[in-house]
C-alpha positions in Angstrom: -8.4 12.3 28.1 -6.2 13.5 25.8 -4.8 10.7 23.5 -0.5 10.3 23.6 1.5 7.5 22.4 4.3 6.0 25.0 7.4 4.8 24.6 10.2 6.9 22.2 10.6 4.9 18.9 14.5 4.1 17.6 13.8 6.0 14.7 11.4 8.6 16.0 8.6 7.9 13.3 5.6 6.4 15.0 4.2 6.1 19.0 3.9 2.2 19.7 1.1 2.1 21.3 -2.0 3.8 23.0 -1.0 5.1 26.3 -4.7 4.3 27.6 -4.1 0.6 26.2 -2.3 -2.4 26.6 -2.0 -5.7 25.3 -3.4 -8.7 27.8 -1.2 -10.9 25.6 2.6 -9.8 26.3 2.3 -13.2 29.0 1.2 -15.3 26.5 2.9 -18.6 26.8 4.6 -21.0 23.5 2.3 -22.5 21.6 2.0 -26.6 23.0 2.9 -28.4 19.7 0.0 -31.6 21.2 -3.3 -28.8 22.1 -5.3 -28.6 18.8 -6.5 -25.2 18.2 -9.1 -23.7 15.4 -7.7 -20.2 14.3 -10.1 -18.0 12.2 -8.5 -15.8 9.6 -9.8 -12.6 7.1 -8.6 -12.0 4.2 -9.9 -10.1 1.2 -7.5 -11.5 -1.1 -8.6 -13.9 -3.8 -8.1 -17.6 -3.2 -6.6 -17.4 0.2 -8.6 -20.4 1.4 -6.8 -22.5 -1.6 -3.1 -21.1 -0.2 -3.6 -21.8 3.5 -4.8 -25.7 2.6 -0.7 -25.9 2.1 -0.6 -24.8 6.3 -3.5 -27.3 7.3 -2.2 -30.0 5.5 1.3 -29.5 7.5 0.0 -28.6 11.0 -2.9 -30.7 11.8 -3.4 -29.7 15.1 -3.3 -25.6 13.9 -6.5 -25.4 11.4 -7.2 -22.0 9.8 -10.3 -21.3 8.3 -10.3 -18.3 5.7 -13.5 -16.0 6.0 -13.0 -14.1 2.8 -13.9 -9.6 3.5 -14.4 -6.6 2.0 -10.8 -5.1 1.6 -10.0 -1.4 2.8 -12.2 0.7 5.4 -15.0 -2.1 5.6 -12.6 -4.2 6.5 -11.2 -1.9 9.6 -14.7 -0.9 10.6 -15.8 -4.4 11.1 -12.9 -5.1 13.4 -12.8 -2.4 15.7 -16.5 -3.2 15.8 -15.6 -6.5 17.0 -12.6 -6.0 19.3 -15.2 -3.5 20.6 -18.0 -5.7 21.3 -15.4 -8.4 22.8 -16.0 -11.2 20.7 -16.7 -12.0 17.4 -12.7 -11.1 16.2 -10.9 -13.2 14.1 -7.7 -14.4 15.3 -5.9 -12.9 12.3 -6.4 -10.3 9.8 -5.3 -8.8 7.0 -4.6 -5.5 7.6 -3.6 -3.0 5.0 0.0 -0.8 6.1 -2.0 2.3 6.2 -4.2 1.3 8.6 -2.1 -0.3 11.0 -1.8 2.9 13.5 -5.5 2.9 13.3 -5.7 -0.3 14.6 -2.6 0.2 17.1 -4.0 3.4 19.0 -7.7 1.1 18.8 -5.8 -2.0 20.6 -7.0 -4.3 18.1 -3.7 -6.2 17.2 -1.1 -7.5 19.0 2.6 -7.1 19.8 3.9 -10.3 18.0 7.7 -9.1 18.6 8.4 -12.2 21.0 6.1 -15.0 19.3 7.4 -14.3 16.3 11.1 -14.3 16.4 13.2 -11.9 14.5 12.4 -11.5 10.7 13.6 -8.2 9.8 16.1 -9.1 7.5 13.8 -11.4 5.5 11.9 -7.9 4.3 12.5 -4.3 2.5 13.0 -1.5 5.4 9.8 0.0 4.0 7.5 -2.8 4.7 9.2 -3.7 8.0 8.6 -0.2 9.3 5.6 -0.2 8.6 4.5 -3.0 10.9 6.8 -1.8 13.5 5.9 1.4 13.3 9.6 2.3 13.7 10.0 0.4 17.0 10.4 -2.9 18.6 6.5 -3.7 18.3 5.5 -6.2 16.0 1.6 -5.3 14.8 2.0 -7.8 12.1 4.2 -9.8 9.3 4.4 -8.1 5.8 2.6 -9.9 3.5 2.3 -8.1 0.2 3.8 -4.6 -1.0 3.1 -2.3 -3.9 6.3 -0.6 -5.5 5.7 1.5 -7.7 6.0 0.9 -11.6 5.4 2.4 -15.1 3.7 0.5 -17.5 3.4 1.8 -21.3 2.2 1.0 -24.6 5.6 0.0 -26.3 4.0 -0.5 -29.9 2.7 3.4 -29.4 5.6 4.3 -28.1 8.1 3.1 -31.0 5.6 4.3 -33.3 5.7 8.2 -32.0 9.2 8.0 -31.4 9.2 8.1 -27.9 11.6 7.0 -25.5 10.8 5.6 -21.8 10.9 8.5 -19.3 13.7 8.2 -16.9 13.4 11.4 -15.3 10.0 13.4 -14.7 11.0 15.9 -17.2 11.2 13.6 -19.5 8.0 12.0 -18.8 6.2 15.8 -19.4 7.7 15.8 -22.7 6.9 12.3 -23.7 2.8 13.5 -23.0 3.2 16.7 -24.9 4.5 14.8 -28.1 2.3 11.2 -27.8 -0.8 13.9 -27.2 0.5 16.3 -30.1 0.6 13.6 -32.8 -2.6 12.1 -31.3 -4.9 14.3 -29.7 -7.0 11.5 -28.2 -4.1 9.7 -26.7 -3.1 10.5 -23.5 0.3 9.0 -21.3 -1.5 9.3 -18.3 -4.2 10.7 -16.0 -4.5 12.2 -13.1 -6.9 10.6 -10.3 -8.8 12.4 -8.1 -10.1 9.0 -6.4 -7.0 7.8 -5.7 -5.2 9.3 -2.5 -3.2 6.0 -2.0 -1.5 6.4 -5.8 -0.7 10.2 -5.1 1.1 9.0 -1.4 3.2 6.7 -3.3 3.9 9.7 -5.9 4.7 12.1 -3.3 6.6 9.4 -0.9 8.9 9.3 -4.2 9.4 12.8 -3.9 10.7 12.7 0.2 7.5 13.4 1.1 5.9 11.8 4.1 2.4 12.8 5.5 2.4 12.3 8.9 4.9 12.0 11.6 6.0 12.6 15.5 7.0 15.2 17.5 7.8 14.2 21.2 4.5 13.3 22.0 2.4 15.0 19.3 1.5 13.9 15.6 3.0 16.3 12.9 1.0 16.5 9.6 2.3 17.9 6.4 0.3 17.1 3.8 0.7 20.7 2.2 4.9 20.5 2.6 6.7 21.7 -0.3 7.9 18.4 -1.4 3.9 17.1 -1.8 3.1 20.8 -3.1 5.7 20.0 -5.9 4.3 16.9 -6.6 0.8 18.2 -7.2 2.0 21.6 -8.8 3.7 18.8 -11.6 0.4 17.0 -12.3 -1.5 20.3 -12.1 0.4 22.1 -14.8 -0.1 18.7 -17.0 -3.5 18.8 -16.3 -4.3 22.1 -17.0 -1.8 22.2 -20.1 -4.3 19.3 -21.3 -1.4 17.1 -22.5 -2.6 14.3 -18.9 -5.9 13.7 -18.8 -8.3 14.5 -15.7 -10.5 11.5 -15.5 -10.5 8.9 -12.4 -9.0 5.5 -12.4 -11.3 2.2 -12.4 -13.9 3.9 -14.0 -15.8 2.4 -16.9 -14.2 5.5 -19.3 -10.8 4.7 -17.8 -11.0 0.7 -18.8 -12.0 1.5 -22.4 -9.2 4.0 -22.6 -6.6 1.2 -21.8 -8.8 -0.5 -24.6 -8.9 1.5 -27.2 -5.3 3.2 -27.1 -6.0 6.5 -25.7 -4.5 5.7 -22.4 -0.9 4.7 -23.8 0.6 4.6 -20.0 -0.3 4.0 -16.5 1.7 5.1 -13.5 0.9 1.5 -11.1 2.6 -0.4 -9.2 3.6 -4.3 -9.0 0.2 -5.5 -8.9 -0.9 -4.0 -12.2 -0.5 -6.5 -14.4 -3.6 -8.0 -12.7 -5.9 -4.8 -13.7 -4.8 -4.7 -16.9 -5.4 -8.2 -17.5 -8.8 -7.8 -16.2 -9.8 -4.1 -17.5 -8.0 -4.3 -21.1 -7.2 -8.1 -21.9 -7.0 -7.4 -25.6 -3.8 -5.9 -25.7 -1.9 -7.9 -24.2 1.7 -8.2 -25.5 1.5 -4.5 -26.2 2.3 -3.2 -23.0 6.1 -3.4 -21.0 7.1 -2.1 -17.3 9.9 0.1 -16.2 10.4 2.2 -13.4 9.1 4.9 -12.8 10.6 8.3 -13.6 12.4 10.0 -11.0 13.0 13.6 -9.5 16.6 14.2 -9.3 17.9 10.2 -7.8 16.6 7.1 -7.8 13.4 6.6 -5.6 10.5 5.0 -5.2 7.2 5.1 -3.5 4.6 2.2 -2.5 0.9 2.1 -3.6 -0.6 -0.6 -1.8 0.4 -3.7 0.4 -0.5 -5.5 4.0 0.2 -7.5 6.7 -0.6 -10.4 8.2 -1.8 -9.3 11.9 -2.8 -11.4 15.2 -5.3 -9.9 16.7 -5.5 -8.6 20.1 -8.4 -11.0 21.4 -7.1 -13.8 20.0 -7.1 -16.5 22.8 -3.9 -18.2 20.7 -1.7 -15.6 19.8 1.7 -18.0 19.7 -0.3 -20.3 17.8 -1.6 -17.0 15.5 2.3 -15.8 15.4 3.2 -18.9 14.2 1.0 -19.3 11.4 1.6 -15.8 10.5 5.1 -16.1 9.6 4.7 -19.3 8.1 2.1 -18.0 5.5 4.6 -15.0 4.6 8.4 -16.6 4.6 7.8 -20.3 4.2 9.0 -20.8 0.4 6.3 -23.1 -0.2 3.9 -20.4 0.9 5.4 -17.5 -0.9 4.8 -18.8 -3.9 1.0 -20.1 -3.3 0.5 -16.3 -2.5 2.3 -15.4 -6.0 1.0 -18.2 -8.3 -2.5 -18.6 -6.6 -3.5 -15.3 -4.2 -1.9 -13.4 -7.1 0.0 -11.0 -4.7 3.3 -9.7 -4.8 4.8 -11.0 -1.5 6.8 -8.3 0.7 9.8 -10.9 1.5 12.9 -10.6 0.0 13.1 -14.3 -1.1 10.2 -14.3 -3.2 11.9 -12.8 -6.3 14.1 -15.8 -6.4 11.6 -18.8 -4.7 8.3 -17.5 -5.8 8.5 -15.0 -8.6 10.7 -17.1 -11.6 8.4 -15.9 -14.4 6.5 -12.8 -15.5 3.2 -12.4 -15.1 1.3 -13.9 -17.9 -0.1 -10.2 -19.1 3.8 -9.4 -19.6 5.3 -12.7 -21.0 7.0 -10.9 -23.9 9.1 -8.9 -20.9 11.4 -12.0 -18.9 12.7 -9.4 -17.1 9.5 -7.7 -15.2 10.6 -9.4 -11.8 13.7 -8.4 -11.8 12.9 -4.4 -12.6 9.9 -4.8 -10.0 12.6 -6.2 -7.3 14.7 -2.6 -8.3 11.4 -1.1 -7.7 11.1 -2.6 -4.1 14.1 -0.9 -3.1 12.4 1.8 -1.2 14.6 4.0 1.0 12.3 7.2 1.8 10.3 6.1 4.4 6.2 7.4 4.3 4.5 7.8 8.0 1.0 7.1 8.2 -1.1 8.0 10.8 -4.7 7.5 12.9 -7.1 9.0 10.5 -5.8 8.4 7.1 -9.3 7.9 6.4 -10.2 11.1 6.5 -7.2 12.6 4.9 -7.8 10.2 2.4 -11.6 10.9 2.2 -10.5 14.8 1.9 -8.4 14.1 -0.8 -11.1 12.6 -2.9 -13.4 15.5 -2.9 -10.7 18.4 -2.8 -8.8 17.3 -5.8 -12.1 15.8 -7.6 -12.8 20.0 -7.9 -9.2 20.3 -8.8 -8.9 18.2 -11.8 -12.4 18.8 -12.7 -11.5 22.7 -13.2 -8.2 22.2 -15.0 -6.4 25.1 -12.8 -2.7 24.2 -11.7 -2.9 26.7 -8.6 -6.2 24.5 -7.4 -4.2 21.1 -7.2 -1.6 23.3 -4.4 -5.0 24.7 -2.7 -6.3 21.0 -2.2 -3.9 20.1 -0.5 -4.4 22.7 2.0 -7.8 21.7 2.5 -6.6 17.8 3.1 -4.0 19.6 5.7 -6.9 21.3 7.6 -9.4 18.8 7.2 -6.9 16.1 8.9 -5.5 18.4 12.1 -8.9 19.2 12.5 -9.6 15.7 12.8 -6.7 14.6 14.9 -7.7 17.6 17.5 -11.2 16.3 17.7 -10.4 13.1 18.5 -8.0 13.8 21.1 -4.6 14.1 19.7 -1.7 16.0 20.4 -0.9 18.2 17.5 2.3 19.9 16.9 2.5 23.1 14.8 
């Protein structure tokens, strides 16, 4: 059958739900505060078990047990393998934004809307839309997000004479002199292995990926808005002022090491990476925002929610631990101070988030220009198979940076384009265009 979506969204972004699916739950009654109930919970991120003892200790007749997972695809696979089989689901999951349509169309997490009251002013538009999915459906509670953020080498930086980039102009000339008084220092690379990092660039730009149609996904990875995006980095690249070589590589850590990678275009959660990858500098580096095109804007690299899944046999019991873990001021900051994430709610900045990161305690102010950050206004679709768009982008723009040609970075993204309709088609989708 061919695959549609029902229901027309509020803001005509995303289909709810599988037309072919439904959610057993919707009847579920309110949790009974006396019936004990275990609730199983995965979670990649690091010391969740240690931040969900605060929940046990409160609610002794709720236990969650943390099984800690692989993050990312793995993550999603095992699931749907799961919710397939009809056991062996947790009754929460961590679920990254980008997946969540995946796991929507796959009926593998539930409408939480009713369970768990209305929260929508505790978070940024951004991260709320993305478990909503622009509707009324609630397919999670955001958890963590990923603004956007430059970080630089301020002792390089004062020593070249150059000033932060506020614009992207700006930014190209900063590289042309940093590499022009050092040839081995570069303010950036470009990464071919990392699709989510050029989404969050291009997001910036007004660009968003996927998108609806009446009834039909829309896919515009090749727009013009993306194609200037990746014409910008192309032109660096092949002028050979950016560099060409992958993130989180062994020859990308020692370049954050050694001063030949003087800047990093990351988001909120990088002072954790640079901590870990190039721990002898620290006190060397500061954070601003990134540069912009022609207004302020941002884009997000990263982040996830906090979903019920759709065989749990206690979703109000799920739903209630599920907002508690991402609003509860006593929980926002165990997930700041002790998951070391940056959580999605508005509150945290001012509950959770009082002091910098210890990789930036010579900047007071990092919270306060990551909260500017988190003001993210241009909304970024995703849709079904971001996998394979993502997977696309990996090996198109690995040839593009690898050959140094500006005109290749604009074909990759044609071949992302093609390889993702083709995808959507063969699965059963309703294209548009």
């Amino acid at each position: 059958m061919r695959k549609t979506f029902a229901g027309l969204l509020a803001t005509a972004l995303l289909m709810t739900t599988a037309a072919c699916s439904g959610d057993d739950n919707d009847t579920s009654p309110a949790a009974d505060p006396n019936e004990k109930v275990a609730l199983t919970y995965w979670s990649w991120a690091p010391n969740m078990d240690k931040v969900v003892e605060g929940w046990n200790a409160t609610h002794p007749n709720i236990q969650v047990t943390v099984n800690k997972q692989d993050g990312g695809d793995p993550a999603v696979a095992k699931l749907l393998t799961a919710i397939k089989a009809g056991s062996g689901a947790p009754d929460v999951m961590q679920a990254e934004y980008q997946k969540i349509p995946t796991l929507v169309a796959a009926d593998a997490v539930a409408d939480i809307a009713k369970e768990a009251g209305d929260l929508k002013a505790k978070f940024p538009e951004s991260a709320w839309n993305a478990v909503t999915l622009g509707g009324e459906a609630l397919y999670g509670v955001p958890q963590d997000s990923g603004p956007m953020m430059f970080f630089y080498r301020s002792d390089i930086f004062d020593k070249a004479g150059v000033q932060v980039p506020k614009t992207w102009d700006e930014y190209a000339a900063a590289a042309r002199t940093i590499h022009q008084k050092n040839p081995k220092q570069y303010l950036g690379t470009f990464s071919s292995n990392d699709p989510g990092w050029f989404a969050g660039l291009s997001q910036q730009a007004g660009a968003s990926w996927w998108g609806v149609q009446g009834e039909s996904w829309t896919v515009a990875v090749n727009d013009a808005t993306t194609k200037k995006v990746a014409g910008y980095w192309g032109g660096l690249v092949q002028e050979g002022v950016i560099d060409n070589k992958p993130m989180y590589t062994p020859e990308w850590n020692a370049a954050l090491n050694d001063g030949t990678q003087v800047g990093w275009l990351g988001a909120v959660w990088g002072p954790g990476v640079l901590e870990g990858n190039a721990a002898s500098t620290k006190g060397k580096w500061k954070a601003a925002l990134l540069p912009n095109w022609d207004a302020p804007a941002n884009g997000n690299w990263g982040g996830s929610a906090t979903s019920v899944t759709s065989q749990t046999k206690h979703k109000a019991q799920a739903a209630e631990f599920v907002k508690w873990l991402n609003t509860d001021p006593a929980a926002l900051k165990a997930l700041a101070g002790t998951a070391n994430v940056y959580p999605a709610a508005n509150d945290a900045t001012s509950v959770a988030l009082t002091a910098p990161p210890a990789f930036f305690s010579n900047q007071p102010d990092f919270y306060t220009i990551a909260a500017e950050a988190g003001k993210i206004t241009k909304p970024f679709t995703y849709g079904p198979n971001v996998n394979v768009a993502y997977s696309s982008y990996n090996d198109a723009f690995g040839k593009a940076a690898e050959g140094r040609k500006a005109a290749d970075f604009g074909a990759a993204l044609d071949t992302i384009q093609q390889a993702t309709v083709s995808d959507l088609k063969n699965a059963g989708f309703t294209v548009a265009g």
